[in-house]
C-alpha positions as CSV (number, residue, x, y, z in Angstrom):
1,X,7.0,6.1,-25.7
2,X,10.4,7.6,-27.4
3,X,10.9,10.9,-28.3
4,X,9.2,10.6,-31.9
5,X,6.4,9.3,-30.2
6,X,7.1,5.3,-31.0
7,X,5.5,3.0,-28.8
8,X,8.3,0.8,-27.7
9,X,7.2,-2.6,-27.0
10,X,8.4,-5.3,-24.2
11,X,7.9,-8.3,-22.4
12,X,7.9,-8.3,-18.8
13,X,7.6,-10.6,-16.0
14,X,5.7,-10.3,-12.6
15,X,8.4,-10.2,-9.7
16,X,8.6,-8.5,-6.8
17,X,12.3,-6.6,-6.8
18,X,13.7,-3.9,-5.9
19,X,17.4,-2.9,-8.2
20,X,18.2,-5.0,-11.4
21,X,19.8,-8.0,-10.4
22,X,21.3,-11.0,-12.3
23,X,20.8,-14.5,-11.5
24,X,21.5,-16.2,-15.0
25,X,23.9,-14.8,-17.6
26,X,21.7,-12.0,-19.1
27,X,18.6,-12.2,-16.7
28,X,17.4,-8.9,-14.9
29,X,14.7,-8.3,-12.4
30,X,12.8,-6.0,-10.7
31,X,9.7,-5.1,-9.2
32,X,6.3,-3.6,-10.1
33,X,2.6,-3.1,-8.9
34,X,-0.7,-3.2,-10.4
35,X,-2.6,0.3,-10.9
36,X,-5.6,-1.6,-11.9
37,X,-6.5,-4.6,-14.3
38,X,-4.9,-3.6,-16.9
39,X,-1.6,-1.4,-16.0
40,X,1.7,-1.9,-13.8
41,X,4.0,0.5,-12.7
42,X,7.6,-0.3,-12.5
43,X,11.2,1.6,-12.4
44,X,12.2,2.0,-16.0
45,X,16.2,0.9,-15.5
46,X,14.7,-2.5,-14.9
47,X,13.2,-3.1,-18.5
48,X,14.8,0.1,-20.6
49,X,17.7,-2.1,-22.1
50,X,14.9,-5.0,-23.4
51,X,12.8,-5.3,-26.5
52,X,10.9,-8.4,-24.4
53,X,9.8,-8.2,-21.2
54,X,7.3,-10.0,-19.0
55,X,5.9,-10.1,-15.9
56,X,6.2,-13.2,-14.0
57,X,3.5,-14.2,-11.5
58,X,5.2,-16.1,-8.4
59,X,2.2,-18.6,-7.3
60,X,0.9,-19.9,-11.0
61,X,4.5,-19.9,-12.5
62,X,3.6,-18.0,-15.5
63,X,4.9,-15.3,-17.7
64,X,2.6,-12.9,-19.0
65,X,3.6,-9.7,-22.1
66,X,3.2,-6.3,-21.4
67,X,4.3,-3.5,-23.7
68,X,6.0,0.1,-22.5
69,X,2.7,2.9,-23.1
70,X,4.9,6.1,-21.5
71,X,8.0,6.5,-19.1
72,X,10.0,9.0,-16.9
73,X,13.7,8.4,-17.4
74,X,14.2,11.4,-15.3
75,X,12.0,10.1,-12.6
76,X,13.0,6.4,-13.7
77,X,9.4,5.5,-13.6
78,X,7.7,3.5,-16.4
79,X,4.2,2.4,-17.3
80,X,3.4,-1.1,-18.5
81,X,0.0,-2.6,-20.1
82,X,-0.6,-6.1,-20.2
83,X,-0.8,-7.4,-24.1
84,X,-3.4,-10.3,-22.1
85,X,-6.5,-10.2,-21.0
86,X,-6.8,-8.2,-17.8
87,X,-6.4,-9.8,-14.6
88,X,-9.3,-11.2,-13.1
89,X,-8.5,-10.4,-9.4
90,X,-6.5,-6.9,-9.7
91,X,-3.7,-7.2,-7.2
92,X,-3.7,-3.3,-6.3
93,X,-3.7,-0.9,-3.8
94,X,-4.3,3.1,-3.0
95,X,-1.9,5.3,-4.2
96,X,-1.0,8.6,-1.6
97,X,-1.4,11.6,-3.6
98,X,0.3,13.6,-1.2
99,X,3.8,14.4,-0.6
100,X,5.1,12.5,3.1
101,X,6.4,14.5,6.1
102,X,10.0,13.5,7.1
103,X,9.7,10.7,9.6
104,X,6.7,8.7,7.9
105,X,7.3,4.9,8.1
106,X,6.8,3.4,5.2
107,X,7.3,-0.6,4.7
108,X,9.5,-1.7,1.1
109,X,8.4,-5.0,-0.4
110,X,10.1,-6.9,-2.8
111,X,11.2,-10.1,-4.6
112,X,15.1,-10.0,-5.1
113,X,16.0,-13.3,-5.9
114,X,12.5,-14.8,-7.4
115,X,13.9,-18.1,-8.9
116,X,16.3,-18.8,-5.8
117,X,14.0,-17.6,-2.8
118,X,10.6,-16.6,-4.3
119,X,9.8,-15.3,-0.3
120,X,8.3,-11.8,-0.3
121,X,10.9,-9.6,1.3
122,X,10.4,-6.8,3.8
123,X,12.0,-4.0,5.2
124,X,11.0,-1.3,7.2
125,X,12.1,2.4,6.0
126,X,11.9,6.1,7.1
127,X,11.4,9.3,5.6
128,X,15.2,11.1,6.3
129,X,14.8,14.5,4.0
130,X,11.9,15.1,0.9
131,X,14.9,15.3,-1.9
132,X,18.0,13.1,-3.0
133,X,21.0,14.1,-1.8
134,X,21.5,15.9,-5.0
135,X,18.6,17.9,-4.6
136,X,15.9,16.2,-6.8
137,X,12.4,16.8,-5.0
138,X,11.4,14.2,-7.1
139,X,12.4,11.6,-4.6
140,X,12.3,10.6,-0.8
141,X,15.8,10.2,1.2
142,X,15.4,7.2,3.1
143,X,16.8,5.6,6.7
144,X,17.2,2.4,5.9
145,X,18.6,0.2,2.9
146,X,16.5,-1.8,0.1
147,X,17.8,-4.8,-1.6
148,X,19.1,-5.6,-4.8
149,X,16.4,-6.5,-6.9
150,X,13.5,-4.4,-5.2
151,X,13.7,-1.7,-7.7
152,X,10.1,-0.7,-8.9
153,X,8.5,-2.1,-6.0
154,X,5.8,-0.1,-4.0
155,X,5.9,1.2,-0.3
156,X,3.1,0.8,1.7
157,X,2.3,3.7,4.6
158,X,0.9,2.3,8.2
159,X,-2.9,2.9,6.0
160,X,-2.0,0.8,3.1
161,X,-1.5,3.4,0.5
162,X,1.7,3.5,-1.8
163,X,3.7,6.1,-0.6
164,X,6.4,5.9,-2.8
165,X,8.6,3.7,-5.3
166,X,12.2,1.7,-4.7
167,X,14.8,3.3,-6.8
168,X,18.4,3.1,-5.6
169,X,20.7,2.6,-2.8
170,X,22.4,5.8,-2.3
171,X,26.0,5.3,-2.9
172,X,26.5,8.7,-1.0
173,X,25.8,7.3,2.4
174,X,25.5,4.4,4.0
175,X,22.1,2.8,5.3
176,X,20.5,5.1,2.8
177,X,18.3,4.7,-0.2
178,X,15.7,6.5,-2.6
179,X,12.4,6.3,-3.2
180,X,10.8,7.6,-6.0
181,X,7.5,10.1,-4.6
182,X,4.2,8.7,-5.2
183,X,3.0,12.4,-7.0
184,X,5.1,11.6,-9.5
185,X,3.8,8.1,-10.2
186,X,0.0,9.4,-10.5
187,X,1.6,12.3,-12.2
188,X,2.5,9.8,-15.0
189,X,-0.7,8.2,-14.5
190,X,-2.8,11.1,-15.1
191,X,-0.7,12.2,-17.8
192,X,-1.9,8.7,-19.9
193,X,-5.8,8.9,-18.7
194,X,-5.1,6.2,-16.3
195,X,-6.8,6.0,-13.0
196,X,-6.1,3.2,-10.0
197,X,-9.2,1.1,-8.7
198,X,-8.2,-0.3,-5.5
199,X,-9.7,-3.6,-4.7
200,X,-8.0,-5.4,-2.0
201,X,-6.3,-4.4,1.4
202,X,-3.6,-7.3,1.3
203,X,-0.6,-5.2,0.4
204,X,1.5,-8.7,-0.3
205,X,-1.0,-8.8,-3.5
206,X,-0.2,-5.4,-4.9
207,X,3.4,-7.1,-5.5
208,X,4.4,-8.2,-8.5
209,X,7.8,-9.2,-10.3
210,X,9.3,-7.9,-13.5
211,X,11.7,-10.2,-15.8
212,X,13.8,-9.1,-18.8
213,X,12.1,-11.4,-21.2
214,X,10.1,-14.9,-21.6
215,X,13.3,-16.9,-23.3
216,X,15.5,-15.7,-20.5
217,X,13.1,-16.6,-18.1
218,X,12.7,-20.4,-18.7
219,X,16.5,-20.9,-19.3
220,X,17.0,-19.0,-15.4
221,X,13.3,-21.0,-14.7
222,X,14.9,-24.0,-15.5
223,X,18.4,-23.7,-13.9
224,X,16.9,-22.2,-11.0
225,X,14.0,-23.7,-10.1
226,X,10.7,-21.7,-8.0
């Protein structure tokens, strides 16, 4: 919600993504995960500029609304709720409430072009240093370098447990990007009364992709193709 306490409503669209990217004049993505049945977690640069989002779910080719309940613009994290019924099958996973040492692997997942490639993609990261180059504790330094379009997206530890958010590629240094830490994601949780309920081990389910709205989507749907 705003300052004033508003709750500001969107649309957004299941896709797994990493940075906003553009594929059609005007259409952004991202990527989000599931909390529980009801919730998603995304990065909040990905749907702040929108008054509709959706989420868009890869295998049944549908859009579904969700509507902003809080966000972080400091931590760039934001919390959806779906404006449908809940999901049946809840496509989530643990979240680590503990900060990682430096050198835990951690594996990104994404979907950065949904409507060109809708293939899951994966890459394989390290814990450098526990802040951003500027300092921020807020966020893990990474070795290794996340794709446009993965913004938002979770990253699984060798467990199964979301370690930490996609953010940025650092344009500091090269092979380097951000996470943000998975504290502050159950921080935000917490802070709204919502708790995750963990259901299934298949990490590839947890992923989900986020689109800047459902008009934008067909028109990109329908030059693009699945």
């Amino acid at each position: 919600m705003d300052k004033n306490g508003n709750v500001m409503k969107h649309v957004v669209v299941l896709i797994l993504a990493f940075a906003a990217m553009t594929f059609a004049e005007g259409f952004r993505n991202g990527t989000g995960f599931f909390v529980n049945s009801e919730y998603i977690v995304t990065a909040y640069h990905v749907v702040e500029d929108y008054d509709h989002n959706c989420y868009y779910d890869i295998q049944n080719d549908s859009c579904y609304k969700v509507h902003i309940v809080d966000y972080d613009a400091e931590t760039d994290i934001v919390l959806l709720k779906l404006d449908e019924e809940p999901v049946e099958m809840p496509r989530v996973c643990r979240i680590e409430h503990s900060e990682l040492p430096v050198g835990e692997k951690l594996t990104s997942y994404g979907y950065p072009e949904p409507f060109i490639d809708p293939k899951l993609t994966i890459i394989p990261l390290s814990i450098r240093v526990q802040y951003r180059y500027d300092g921020n504790y807020n966020y893990y330094r990474m070795t290794g370098t996340l794709v446009l379009g993965m913004s938002g997206g979770p990253n699984f530890t060798r467990d199964g447990r979301i370690g930490g958010m996609s953010k940025s590629i650092s344009n500091m240094e090269r092979n380097t990007s951000n996470l943000v830490k998975s504290t502050e994601v159950v921080r935000l949780l917490r802070q709204n009364g919502v708790r995750e309920y963990p259901n299934t081990r298949n990490v590839k389910k947890c992923v989900i992709s986020i689109v800047n709205s459902i008009k934008v989507f067909k028109s990109a749907h329908d030059e693009w193709g699945v």
